[in-house]
Structure formats: structure tokens, C-alpha cells
N, C-alpha and C positions, 0 to 999 in steps of 0.2 A: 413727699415729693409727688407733685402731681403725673398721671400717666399718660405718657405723650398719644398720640393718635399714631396708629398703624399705617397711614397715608402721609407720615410724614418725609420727606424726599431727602431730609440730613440724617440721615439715620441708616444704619447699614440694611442690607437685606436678612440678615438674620434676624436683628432687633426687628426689624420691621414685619416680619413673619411669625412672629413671638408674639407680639402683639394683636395679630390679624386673628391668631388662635382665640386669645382671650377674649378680645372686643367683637372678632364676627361669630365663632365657631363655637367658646363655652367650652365648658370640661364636661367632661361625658361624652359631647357628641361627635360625629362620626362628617367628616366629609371626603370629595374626589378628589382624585389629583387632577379633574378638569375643574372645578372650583380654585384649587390651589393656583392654578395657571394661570386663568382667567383674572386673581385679584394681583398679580404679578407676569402681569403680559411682557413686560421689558427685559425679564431674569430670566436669562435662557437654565439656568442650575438651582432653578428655584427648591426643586425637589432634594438637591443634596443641604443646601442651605437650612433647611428647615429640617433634617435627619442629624444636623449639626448641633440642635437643642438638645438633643440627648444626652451630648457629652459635660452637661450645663445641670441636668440632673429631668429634664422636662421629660416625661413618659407620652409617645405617638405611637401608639399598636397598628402595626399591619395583617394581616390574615394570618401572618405566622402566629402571631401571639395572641388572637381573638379569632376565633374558627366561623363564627359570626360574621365578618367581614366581607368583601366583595374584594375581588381581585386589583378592583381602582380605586377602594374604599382603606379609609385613615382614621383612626379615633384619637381626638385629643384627648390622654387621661389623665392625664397630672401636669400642674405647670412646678416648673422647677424654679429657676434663679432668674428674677426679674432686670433678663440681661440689659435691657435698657438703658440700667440706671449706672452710673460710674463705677468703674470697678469691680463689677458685678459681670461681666464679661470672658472672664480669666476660665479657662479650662480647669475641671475638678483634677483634683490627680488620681483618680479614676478612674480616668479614663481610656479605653481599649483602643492602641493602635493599631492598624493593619497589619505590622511584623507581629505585635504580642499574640492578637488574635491565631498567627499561622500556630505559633511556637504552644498556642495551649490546645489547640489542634491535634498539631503533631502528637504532644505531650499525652492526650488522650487518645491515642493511636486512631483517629479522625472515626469514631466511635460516639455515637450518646451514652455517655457515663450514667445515666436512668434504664436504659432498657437496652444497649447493644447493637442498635441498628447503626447501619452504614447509610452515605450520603449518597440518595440515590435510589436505595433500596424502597421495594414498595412494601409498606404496612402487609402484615396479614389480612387476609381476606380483603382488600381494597387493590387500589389501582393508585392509590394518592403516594407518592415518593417523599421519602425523608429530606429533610432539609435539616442541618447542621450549624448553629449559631452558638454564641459565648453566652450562656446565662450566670447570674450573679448570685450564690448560693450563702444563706446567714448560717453559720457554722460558730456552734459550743463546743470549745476547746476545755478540756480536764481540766485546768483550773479555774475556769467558769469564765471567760473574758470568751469575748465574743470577736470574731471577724467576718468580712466576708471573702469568700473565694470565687476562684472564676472556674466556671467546670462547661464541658461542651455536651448539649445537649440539643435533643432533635424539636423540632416546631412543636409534635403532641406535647413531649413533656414538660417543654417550656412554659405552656400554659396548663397545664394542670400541675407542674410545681413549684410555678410562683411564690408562694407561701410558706415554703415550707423549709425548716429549721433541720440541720444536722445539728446532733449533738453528740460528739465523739466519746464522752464520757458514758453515756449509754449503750452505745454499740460495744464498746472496752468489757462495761460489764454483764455483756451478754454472751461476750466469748467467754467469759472467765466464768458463767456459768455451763457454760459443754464442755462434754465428757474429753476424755481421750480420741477417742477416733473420731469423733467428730469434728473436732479442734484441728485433728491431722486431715479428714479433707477439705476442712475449710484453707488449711493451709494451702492444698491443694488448689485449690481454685484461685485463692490471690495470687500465688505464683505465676498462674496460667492467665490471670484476668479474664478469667470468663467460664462459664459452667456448660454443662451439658444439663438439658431436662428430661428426666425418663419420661416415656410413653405416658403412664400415669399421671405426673404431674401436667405437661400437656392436655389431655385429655380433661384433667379439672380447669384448667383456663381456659381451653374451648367452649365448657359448658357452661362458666359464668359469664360467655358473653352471650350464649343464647335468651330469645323471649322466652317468657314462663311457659308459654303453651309448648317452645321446642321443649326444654326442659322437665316438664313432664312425659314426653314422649321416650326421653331418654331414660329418668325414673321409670317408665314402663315397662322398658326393654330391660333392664336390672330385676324388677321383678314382677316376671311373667306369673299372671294368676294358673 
């Protein structure tokens, strides 16, 4: 089936933004929402219409999800379902509505299930504030079949866990290798959903975020000649 032209005027504004992607913009690269505006000056919602590929399978990263980014900068990375063409249009059913999104929210007590920050909260040592969104996690379930889950996580770890696999039959067997009491405060912690870090541990995550030259200075101070 030949691929229509993005300038075409029977064709919805979504098709027709689908298209604008591929035929002006390319995968990989990155454009503005004043380009976006400019090639649909007549679509006052151009910018929701086109956030509506998503739910189609097509990946558009905003600065949440590429740190790279500029604040009115877009990258098209993946095209998804070439909604243009008949029947091809239909919503995945995986897709995240506005209630579910609340409900798994909620469900993660409006916490990043990666790291425990709240929405809002500023990162350690910065000034940048978490932000709080549904990522899609591929998860190996014990009897090795695969799904994926929806778990809420903050903008950092969104993009730096893109990739990455749970596998529950792994974790299973690494409880069942500790001991007694550790087994019990681990227990302790799931109950609680959330741990306390001693001073110690603390203090080793401080230092592996220092540059080498800090990090010697602190080896120095451990041992004075």
C-alpha cells in the first residue's frame, strides 16, 4: 500500500502527524513543539494528538525520558503502527488510561518503586524535582513466561531502566539463599515497604558519586600517613 503524504487534508490529524514524523522528522531525531505547530498551524491540540501515537505503540521522548532533551525539544524514536492504513488505527489494549494510571499510582503509594522518591521531591544534592509517571516493566515470572507490568517510577529511573528485566525466579532464589535473620529483616522491610540506610551505607553511596580526585581525598582522610 503506497504511503499517503502528511499534507494530505482527508486524513485525520493524528494519521496525518504520524506521518509528518516519518516523512519530515526521521526516527532518531529530535524536533520543537514550534516546528510541530508551525507544520499544523490550523490544530489548536496538535500537541495532544500526536502524544496519542503512543497509545498506537509509536515511542516520542520528552526530557523526562532523554535528559538530553530541551524543555520544547521532542525526539521521534520508534514508529509504531502505521495508523494510516485501514484498521490499523484501533487502540492497543495496552493501553494506560487516566483512571488506571491514578489507581497504579495510588497502588504504589505515589512513590518510584526504583528508588523511593516522592513527586516533587528534590533529588539529592540537586535542585531538579522528581516527577512520577507509569513505566512498562518486562518481568520473568517462575515458570519462565514472560509479561509485562506497569510499575510507577520517577523521570531518572525511567530512563536508565528502560531495559531492564525482572526476573522473579531470581530474586525467589536469593531469598532462599539467606540465613534466618536475615530472611526476618528482610521480612521486615517488605512489610514496611521501605528500609532505613545506616550511616555507613550512606556514606558509600555518597562517595561513589564523587570524581576520583574527591575520592582520593577521602581515601586520604581513612589513611593518614
Amino acid at each position: 500500500m503506497e504511503q499517503p503524504s502528511w499534507k494530505n487534508p482527508k486524513l485525520g490529524t493524528m494519521k496525518r502527524a504520524a506521518l509528518w514524523l516519518v516523512e519530515v522528522v526521521g526516527e532518531g531525531k529530535s524536533f520543537t513543539k514550534a516546528q510541530l505547530r508551525d507544520a499544523f498551524p490550523d490544530t489548536a491540540q496538535i500537541d495532544r494528538r500526536m502524544r496519542d501515537l503512543r497509545d498506537y505503540g509509536w515511542r516520542i521522548d520528552t526530557n523526562r525520558e532523554d535528559l538530553s532533551l530541551g524543555m520544547n525539544e521532542q525526539r521521534f524514536v520508534k514508529q509504531g503502527e502505521p495508523v494510516w492504513e485501514p484498521g490499523k488505527a484501533t487502540k492497543a489494549s495496552n493501553s494506560i488510561t487516566a483512571t488506571r494510571r491514578r489507581e497504579i499510582m495510588s497502588r504504589d503509594g505515589h512513590l518510584c518503586r526504583a528508588c523511593g522518591i516522592a513527586p516533587g521531591q528534590n533529588y539529592a544534592g540537586s535542585y531538579e524535582a522528581a516527577q512520577l509517571d507509569i513505566a512498562r516493566r518486562e518481568v520473568i515470572r517462575p515458570d519462565g513466561t514472560t509479561e509485562v507490568a506497569l510499575i510507577t517510577e520517577c523521570n531518572r529511573c525511567r530512563v536508565g531502566g528502560r531495559k531492564l528485566t525482572a526476573d522473579v525466579t531470581q530474586v525467589i532464589a536469593g531469598v532462599q539463599h539467606l540465613g534466618a535473620i536475615e530472611q526476618s529483616i528482610l521480612v521486615g522491610w517488605i512489610a514496611e515497604d521501605r528500609r532505613e540506610f545506616s550511616a555507613l551505607e550512606t556514606l558509600w553511596a555518597d562517595y561513589r558519586t564523587l570524581p576520583e580526585e574527591a575520592r582520593a581525598m577521602v581515601r586520604d582522610a581513612l589513611n593518614p600517613s
